[in-house]
C-alpha positions, 0 to 999 in steps of 0.5 A: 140847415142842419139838425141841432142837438142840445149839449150841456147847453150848447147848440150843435150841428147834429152832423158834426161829433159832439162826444168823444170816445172816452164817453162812458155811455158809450164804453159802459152804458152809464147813463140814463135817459129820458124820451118825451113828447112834445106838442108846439114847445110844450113837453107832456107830463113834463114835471113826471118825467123829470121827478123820475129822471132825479130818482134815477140819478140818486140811485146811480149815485149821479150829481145832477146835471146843470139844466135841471139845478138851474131851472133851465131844462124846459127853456133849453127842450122849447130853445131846440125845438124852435132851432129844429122847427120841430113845433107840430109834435116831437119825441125829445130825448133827454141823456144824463152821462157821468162824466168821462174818467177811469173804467168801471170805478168812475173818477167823478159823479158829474154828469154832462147831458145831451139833448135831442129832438126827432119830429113826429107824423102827428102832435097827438096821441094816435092810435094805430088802425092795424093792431100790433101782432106780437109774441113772447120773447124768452131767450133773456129775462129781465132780472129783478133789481132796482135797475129794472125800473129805471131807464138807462142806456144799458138795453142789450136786452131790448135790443136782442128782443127788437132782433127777435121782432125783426127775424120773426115778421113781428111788429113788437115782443113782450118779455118776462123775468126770472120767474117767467111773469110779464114785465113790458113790450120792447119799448112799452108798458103793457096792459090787458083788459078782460070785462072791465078789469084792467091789469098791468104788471106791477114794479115788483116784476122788473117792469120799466117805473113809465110815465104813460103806465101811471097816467093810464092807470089814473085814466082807467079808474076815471073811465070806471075799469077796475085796476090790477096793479099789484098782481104777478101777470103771466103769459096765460093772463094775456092769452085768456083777454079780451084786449091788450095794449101796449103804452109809453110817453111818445106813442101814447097807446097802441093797441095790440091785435095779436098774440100767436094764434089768439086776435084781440079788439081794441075798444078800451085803447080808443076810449082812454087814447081819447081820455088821454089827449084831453089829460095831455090837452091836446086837440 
């Protein structure tokens, strides 16, 4: 049997089309969505994922979907996740759409939403055993606006840099904004350690509002790192650490090995991806 996919409630066969072409996620890009993980029929972090999903919503000006108004989210992820036997870890993405009607000027605030469900290699956070070789992307800067923190379906950005990390035999790229200061990686937040501080860029600098980002901050704090989170961070910054990892909801941490010509360790990512399977309880 094939893969189900979750629309506003109703369970399909992945295979089959199940949005029409007026969808404005697809002609605009008006949507938002949420990636989680989730072990057995529980997703991580659950209650932050959507508290930020809302903010967003409210933001684009978005009436709230009918699973969240009613509750019933969480029952329609577990409903999905057993149809798909997907019980042993999963990434589950959950897309908030206005609903279809005019161009640019929507006829409507509703929203319809999809939900999807990919099973993962392992149901916990494992951290990679070769480090991530990157390098700085700089053809587009993130530009900085109450956007920038929120993630919507919009990531021409992201896809041209994941170009970049494909053309250049990379395995991720870090992006910068306007003022040349550190946002993120592709699809993660990004962290350096040096001694026992640990600095991350701050929202103000266009990085995406992650879920993973505040757990490690609070993680880090526990496991005795002084944090800098408030601070501009500038591709020198990176290049003077001792150590990077890059963070988000499904890989948890990943640590990187490399930027340029400079190799970094990754002791701190091996102590707090420990840290965070217990946070996330998963053994």
């Amino acid at each position: 049997m094939g893969k189900f996919v979750n629309l506003n409630g109703e369970y399909l066969l992945s295979e089959n089309p199940v949005i029409n072409h007026n969808n404005r996620a697809f002609l605009y890009g008006d949507a938002l969505f949420e990636t989680m993980h989730a072990n057995g029929t529980r997703v991580q972090f659950f209650k932050d994922h959507l508290s930020r999903l809302m903010h967003g919503l409210e933001l684009l000006k978005m009436k709230t979907p009918s699973c969240i108004e009613y509750q019933t989210l969480e029952k329609e992820i577990e409903k999905l996740l057993r149809k798909n036997k997907h019980l042993k870890g999963a990434r589950v993405r959950l897309t908030v759409f206005r609903n279809e009607g005019g161009k640019y000027t929507p006829a409507t605030n509703q929203t319809s939403y999809l939900i999807d469900s990919e099973k993962l290699d392992s149901y916990f956070y494992q951290l990679n055993e070769k480090g991530l070789l990157t390098d700085f992307y700089t053809d587009i800067k993130k530009p900085i606006n109450f956007l920038s923190g929120l993630k919507t379906t919009n990531d021409l950005l992201y896809t041209l840099a994941g170009i970049f990390k494909t053309e250049n035999n990379l395995d991720e790229c870090i992006l910068v904004n306007q003022r040349n200061e550190i946002t993120e990686a592709i699809s993660s937040n990004i962290f350096t350690v040096k001694g026992k501080i640990i600095k991350t860029p701050p929202l103000k600098s266009g990085c995406l509002n992650g879920i993973m980002r505040k757990k490690i901050l609070d993680l880090a704090l526990k496991n005795g790192f002084k944090i800098s989170a408030d601070k501009p961070v500038l591709p020198e910054d990176l290049l003077e650490a001792d150590e990077i990892f890059l963070t988000n909801a499904v890989k948890g941490i990943q640590w990187v090995g490399g930027i340029q010509h400079k190799r970094f360790y990754k002791t701190t990512a091996k102590q707090l991806i420990k840290s965070l399977n217990e946070l996330a309880e998963i053994d």
